[in-house]
N, C-alpha and C positions, 0 to 999 in steps of 0.2 A: 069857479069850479076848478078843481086842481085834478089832475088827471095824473096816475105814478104808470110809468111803462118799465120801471125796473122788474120785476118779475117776467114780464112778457122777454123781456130782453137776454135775460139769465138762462128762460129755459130756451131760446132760441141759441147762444151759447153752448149751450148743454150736447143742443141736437149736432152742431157744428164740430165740436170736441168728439162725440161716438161716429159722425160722419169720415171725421178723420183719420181715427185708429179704423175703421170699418176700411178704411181706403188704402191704408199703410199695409196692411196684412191683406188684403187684397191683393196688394202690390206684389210682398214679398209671395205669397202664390202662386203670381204669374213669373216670379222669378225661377223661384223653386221646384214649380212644377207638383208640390208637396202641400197639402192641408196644414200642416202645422208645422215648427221648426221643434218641437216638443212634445211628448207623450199628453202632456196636460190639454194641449190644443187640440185633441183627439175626442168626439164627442162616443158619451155609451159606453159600449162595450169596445169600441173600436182601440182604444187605448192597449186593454190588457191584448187584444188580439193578436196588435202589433210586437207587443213583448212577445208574443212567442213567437209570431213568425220568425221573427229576427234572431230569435234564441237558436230556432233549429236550423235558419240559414246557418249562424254562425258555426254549427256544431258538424251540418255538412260538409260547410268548408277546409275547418279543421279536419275533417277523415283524407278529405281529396288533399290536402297538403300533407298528411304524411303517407298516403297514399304514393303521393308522387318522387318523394324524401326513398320510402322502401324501394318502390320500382329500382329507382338508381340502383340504388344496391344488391338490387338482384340481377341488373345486367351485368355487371361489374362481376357478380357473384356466375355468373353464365360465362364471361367471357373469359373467366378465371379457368372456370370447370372445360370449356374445349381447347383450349390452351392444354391444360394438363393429360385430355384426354391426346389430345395431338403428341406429347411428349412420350404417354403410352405407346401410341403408334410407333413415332420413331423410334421406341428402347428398341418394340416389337422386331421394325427391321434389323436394327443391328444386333439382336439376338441371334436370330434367322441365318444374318452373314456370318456368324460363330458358328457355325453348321457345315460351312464349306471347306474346301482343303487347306486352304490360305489362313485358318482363324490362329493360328501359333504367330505368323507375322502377323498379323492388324488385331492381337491383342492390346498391344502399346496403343492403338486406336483408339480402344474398345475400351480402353482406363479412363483415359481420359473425356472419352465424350460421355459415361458415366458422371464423372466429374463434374463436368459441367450443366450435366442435367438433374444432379441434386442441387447445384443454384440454381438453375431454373425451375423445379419446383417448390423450393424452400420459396424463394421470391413470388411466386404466385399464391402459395399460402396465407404468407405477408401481406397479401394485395389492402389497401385502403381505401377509403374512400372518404374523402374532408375528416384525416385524421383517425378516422373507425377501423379497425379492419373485419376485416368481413366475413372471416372463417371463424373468428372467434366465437361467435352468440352472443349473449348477452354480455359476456364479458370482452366488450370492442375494444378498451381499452390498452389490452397487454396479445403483445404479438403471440401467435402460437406454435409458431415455429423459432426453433436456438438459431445461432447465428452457424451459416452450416458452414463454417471453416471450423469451428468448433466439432460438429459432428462429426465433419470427415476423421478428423483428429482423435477423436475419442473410439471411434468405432475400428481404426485403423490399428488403434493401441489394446481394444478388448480381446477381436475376433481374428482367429488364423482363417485367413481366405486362400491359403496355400494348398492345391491340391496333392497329396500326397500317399506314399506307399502305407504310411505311418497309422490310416487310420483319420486322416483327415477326410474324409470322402464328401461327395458335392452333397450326401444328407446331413453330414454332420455340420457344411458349414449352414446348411440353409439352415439347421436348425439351431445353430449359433447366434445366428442373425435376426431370429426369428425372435429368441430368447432375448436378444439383446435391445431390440428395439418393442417388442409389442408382448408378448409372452413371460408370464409371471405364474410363477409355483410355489409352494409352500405350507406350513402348519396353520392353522387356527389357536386360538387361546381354546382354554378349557370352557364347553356349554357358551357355541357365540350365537347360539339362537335364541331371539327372545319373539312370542307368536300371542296375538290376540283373539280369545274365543271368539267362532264368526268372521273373522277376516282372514283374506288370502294374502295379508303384507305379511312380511317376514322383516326384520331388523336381523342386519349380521353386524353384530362387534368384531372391526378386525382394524389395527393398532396400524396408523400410516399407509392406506392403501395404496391411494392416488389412484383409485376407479373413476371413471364415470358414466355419467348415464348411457346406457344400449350396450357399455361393456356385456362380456359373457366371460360367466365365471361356473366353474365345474366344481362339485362338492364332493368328495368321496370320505368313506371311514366314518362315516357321523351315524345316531344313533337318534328315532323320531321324537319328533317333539310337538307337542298339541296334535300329535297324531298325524302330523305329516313326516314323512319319508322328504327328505333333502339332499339325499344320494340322488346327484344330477347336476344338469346342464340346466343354468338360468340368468336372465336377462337384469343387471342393475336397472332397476328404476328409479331410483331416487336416493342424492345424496346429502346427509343433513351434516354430516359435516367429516373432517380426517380422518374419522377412527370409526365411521361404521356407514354401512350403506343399507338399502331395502330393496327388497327383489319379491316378485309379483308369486305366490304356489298355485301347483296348479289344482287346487282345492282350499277350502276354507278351512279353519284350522279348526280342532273341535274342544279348545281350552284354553285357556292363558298362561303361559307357561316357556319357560325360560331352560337351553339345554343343548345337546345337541354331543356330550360327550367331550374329552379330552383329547381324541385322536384326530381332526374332520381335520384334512386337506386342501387341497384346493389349487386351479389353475387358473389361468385369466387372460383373457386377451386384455392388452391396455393400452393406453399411450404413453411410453416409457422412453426418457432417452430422446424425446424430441423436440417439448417446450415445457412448458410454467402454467399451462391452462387452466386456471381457476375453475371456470364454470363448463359447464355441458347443456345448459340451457338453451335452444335455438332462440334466434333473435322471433320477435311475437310483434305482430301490428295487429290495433286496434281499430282493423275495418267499418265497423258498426257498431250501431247499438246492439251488445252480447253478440257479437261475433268476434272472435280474436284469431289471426291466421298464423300460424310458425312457418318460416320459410329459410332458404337458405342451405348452405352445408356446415356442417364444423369439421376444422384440420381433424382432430384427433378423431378420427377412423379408421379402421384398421386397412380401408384400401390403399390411400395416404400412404399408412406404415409401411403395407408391402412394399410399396415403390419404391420407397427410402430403403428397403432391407435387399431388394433387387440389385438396384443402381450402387448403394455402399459397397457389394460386395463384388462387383464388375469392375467396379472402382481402385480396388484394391487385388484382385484375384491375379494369382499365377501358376503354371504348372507343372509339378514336378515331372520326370522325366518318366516316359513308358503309362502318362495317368490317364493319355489324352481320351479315353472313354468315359473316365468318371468326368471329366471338365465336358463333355460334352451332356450328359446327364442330367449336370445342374444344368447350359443352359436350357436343354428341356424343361426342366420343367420349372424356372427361372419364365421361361416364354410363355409356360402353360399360368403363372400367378399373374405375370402382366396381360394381358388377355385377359383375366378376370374383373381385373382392376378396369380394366378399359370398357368391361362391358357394366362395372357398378358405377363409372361414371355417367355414362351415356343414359342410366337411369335416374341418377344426381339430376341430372339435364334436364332431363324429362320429366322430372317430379317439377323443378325449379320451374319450368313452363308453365305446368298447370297451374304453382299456386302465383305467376305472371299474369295468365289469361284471367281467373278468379279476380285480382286484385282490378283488372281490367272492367271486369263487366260492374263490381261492385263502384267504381269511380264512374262509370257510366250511370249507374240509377240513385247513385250521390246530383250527378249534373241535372239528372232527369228533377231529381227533385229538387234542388235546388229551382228552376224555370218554374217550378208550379206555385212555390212558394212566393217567389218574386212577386207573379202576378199576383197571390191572393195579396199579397203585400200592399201591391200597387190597387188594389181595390179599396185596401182603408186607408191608403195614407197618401194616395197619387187624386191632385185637384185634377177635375176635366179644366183643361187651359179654355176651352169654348165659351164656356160657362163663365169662368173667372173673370177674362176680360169687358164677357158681357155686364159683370156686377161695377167691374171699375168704371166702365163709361158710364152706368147710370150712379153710381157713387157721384163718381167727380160732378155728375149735373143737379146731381141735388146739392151738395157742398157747393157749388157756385148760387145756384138757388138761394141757399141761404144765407150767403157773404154777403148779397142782393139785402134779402131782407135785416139782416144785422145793421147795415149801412142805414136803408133806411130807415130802421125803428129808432138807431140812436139819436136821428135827427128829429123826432117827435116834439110837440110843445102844446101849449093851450091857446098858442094863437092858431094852430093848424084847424082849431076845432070850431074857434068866431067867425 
């Protein structure tokens, strides 16, 4: 009788060969600490689950790192802004000591610490951070402030800071100054309003402005159009490119229609004369899902400008003989614009704070979630190590088990059975 233990043999093989990958991945388990090294070793539903966890981990993490990127730049953007507000202060005092008897001597003072404190706020405007600068907005690229040996230069060759019998009086130069750095007057082209039935945007056609946004610009001499009246004071909103901007009415227009007359004028606070500022856009982070924060200052403000139009003309300022009431005049009211300036910074500040704390609590329930997720995480994809080990020991004893019987099946024969 012939007896075959080949098949007995094969599927004992079999078992020995799933014993061992059962045993290896076992292993790597207890190494891992992880059910699978792969999506596919994920039993059910448990696979796609893991795709998202991981997706919105990843997406949280992404907000708290640039979360953390902005922050920087908003201290930076802080430390900038008390700086300058401190530099207000100090103009403040030495205004003040232009007040006393002594200001004809510690004029020559009074120039030159001027002087020095349009490079100290030009250079704080400048401020960077890994390359960015931070007054600019979206456009970090390009500094926003000129290089102010330049300014000084230009501003000294424009404007007479001479106080004089002639007609030079401390209104005339302020508003020299005024004009020279931040203040723009002028014609309009024939019909520069074009207005859409139903809406309150307005489009103004006006040839090289160099507006930007939050400017304020005064419209006089114009004649209505789509039924609004434009004789007035109104806020750029929006600028789509050189030659024309849009400003918000304060009604919706009641036609589509393009006008506004041949004669409409116009004034303008701007930023003039001080840098190359492409954009007006604040810089914008992507806190959340549909949440997006602007934060930050931009140089060209017209607080900014008065400082520059204060300090340039302290800078440069002297007095003709028998004037000393009109030199005192300006710096009245020289003291009375920086003091304003001081207190729109102080709310710069204070704005910059809140959208600080904001970004704070938001990186806070970024972290919160992120720990929830973990865990759910660690519930489809984390092996109980307890468990695991317990399978290895009984793995390994049944794979011994069977090395056992492998051993002795091969040794089978037909004399075992006479």
């Amino acid at each position: 009788m012939r007896i075959s233990n080949l098949t007995q043999v094969n599927r004992i093989q079999a078992s020995v060969n799933n014993l061992q990958a059962d045993l290896a991945k076992t292993e790597q388990q207890i190494s891992t600490g992880k059910i699978s090294s792969s999506y596919s070793g994920l039993k059910g539903e448990s696979a796609r689950v893991s795709v998202q966890l991981r997706e919105s981990l990843e997406s949280r993490q992404s907000y708290i790192n640039t979360i953390k990127t902005t922050r920087l730049r908003a201290e930076v953007t802080d430390a900038a802004l008390v700086q300058i507000q401190n530099l207000a202060s100090d103009l403040r005092v030495e205004l003040i000591k232009q007040t006393q008897d002594v200001y004809v001597e510690d004029l020559p003072i009074m120039n030159e610490f001027a002087k020095t404190q349009i490079d100290r706020l030009g250079n704080l405007l400048n401020s960077e951070v890994a390359g960015r600068f931070i007054f600019s907005g979206v456009n970090s690229g390009t500094a926003p402030i000129i290089d102010t040996d330049t300014m000084k230069t230009n501003f000294a060759a424009a404007v007479n800071t001479t106080i004089n019998g002639g007609g030079n009086t401390a209104t005339a130069i302020a508003t020299a100054a005024d004009t020279y750095f931040n203040n723009k007057s002028g014609n309009l082209g024939a019909n520069p309003f074009s207005t859409t039935s139903g809406s309150a945007v307005v489009t103004v056609t006006h040839g090289t402005h160099t507006l930007a946004v939050g400017d304020q610009v005064t419209f006089s001499g114009g004649t209505a159009v789509g039924g609004l009246d434009l004789n007035g004071t109104f806020t750029v909103a929006s600028v789509p490119n050189a030659n024309s901007y849009t400003l918000t009415a304060n009604e919706n227009a009641g036609a589509t229609a393009a006008g506004g007359g041949g004669a409409v004028a116009y004034s303008a606070n701007a930023w003039n004369k001080l840098g190359t500022l492409a954009s007006t856009a604040e810089n914008t982070v992507h806190a959340s899902v549909g949440l997006n924060i602007s934060y930050g200052e931009m140089a060209n403000q017209e607080t900014f400008a008065n400082l520059f139009e204060v300090l340039n003309v302290f800078a440069n300022v002297t007095i003709a003989a028998g004037q000393e009431a009109e030199y005192r005049t300006l710096v009245d009211n020289s003291r009375l614009a920086v003091e304003t300036a001081f207190d729109s910074i102080n709310q710069m500040i204070a704005d910059l704070g809140g959208d600080q704390a904001q970004l704070t609590t938001i990186e806070k329930n970024h972290e919160n979630d992120i720990s929830l997720l973990s865990k759910q995480l660690g519930d489809v994809e984390d092996i109980d190590s307890f468990e695991a080990i317990n399978k290895f020991q009984a793995l390994r004893s049944q794979l011994e088990s069977s090395y056992q019987i492998t051993s002795a099946s091969r040794g089978f024969s037909l004399i075992n059975f006479l």
